[in-house]
C-alpha positions, 0 to 999 in steps of 0.5 A: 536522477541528478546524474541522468539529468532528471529532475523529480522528487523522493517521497518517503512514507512513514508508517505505524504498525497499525495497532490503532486500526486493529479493529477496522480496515483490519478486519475481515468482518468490518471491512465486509459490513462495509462491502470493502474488498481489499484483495487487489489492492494487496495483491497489488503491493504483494506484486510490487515488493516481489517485482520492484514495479507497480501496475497501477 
């Protein structure tokens, strides 16, 4: 970016293994009860680490 001229920002995130979400947003049955659907938003991140962009 420096070496373009562009200014920004980089932005790490730190992530757990999610272990303590185990019996929630990683599960079928409770995100169900909850009427939750998380397909698009995974196919969304599937579609981003396949292709590098987010088409958010």
């Amino acid at each position: 970016m420096a070496e373009r001229g562009e200014k920004g920002s980089i932005v790490s995130i730190l992530c757990d293994d999610g272990a303590r979400y185990r019996d929630t947003i990683f599960d079928k049955d409770w995100l169900a009860a909850r009427d939750l659907d998380v397909a698009a938003p995974r196919q969304a991140i599937s579609d981003f680490f396949e292709t590098g962009r987010f088409a958010g």
